[in-house]
C-alpha positions as CSV (number, residue, x, y, z in Angstrom):
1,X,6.8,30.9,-26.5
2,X,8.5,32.0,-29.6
3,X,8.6,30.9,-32.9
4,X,10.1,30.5,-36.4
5,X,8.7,29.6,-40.1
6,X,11.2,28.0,-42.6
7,X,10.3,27.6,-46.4
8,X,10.9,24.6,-47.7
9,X,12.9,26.1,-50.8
10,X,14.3,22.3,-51.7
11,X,12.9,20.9,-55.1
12,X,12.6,17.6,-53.4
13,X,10.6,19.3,-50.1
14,X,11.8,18.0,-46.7
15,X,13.4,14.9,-47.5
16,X,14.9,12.4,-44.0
17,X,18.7,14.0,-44.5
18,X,17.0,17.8,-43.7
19,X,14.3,16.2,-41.6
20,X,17.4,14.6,-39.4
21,X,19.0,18.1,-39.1
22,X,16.1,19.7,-38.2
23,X,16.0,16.8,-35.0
24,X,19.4,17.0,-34.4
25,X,19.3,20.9,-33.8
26,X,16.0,20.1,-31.8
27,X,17.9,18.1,-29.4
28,X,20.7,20.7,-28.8
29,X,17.8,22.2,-26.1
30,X,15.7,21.4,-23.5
31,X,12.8,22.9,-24.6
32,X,9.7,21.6,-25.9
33,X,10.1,21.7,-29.8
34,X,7.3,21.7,-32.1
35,X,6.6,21.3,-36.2
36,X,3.8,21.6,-38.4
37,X,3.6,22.2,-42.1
38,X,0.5,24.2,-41.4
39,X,-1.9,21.1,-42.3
40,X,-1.3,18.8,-39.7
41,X,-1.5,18.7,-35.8
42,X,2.3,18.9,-35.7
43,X,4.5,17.0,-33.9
44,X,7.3,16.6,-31.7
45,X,10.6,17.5,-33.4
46,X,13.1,15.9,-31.2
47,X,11.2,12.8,-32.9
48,X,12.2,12.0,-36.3
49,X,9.8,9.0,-36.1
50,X,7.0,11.4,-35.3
51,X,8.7,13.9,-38.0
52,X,8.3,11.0,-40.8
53,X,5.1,10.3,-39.5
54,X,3.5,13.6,-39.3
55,X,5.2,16.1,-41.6
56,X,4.7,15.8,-45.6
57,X,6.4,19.6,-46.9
58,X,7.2,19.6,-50.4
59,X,8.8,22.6,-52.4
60,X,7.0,25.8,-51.5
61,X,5.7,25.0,-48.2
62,X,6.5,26.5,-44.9
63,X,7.4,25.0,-42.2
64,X,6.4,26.4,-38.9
65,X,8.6,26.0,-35.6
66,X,7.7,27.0,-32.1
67,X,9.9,26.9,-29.0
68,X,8.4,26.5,-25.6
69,X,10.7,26.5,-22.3
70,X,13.7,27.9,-20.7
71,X,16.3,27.9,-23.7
72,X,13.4,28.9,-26.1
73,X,15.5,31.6,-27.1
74,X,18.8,30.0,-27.8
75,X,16.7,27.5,-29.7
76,X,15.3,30.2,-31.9
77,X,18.5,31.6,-32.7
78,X,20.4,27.5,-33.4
79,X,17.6,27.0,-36.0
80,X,17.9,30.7,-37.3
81,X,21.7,29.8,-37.9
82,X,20.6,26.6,-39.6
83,X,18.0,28.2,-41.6
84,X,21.0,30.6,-43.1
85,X,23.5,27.9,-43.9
86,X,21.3,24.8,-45.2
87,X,18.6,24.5,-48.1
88,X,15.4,23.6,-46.1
């Protein structure tokens, strides 16, 4: 299991347009993907129903990611790479 934490550095906090990259990277691998925002459960991030339904981040908070499978690596680094080149 491996994991990542992404600030939310965006004055408007996860809004659908970064919630639907996060997913979209999500379903790049077969591993199990998880999110939390470190006050909820967490769910699912291959979701974006259970995304919108689970995750409320505004600016400031942290976003915590956790990989669990076979490509748990190459998922770490695809949402590394997205971390670098998109305002989360």
């Amino acid at each position: 299991m491996t994991n990542i934490d992404i600030k939310v550095t965006n004055p408007n906090g996860l809004t659908p347009r970064l919630a639907a990259e996060l997913v979209e990277e999500a379903n790049n691998y077969s591993c199990d993907i998880h999110m939390s925002d470190g006050t909820h459960e967490g769910c699912d991030l291959k979701s974006i129903m259970n995304v919108f339904g689970s995750i409320v981040a505004g600016a400031g908070d942290t976003l915590h990611i956790t990989f669990d499978g076979l490509d748990e690596v190459q998922a770490l680094r695809g949402f590394k790479a997205l971390a670098q080149t998109m305002k989360f």
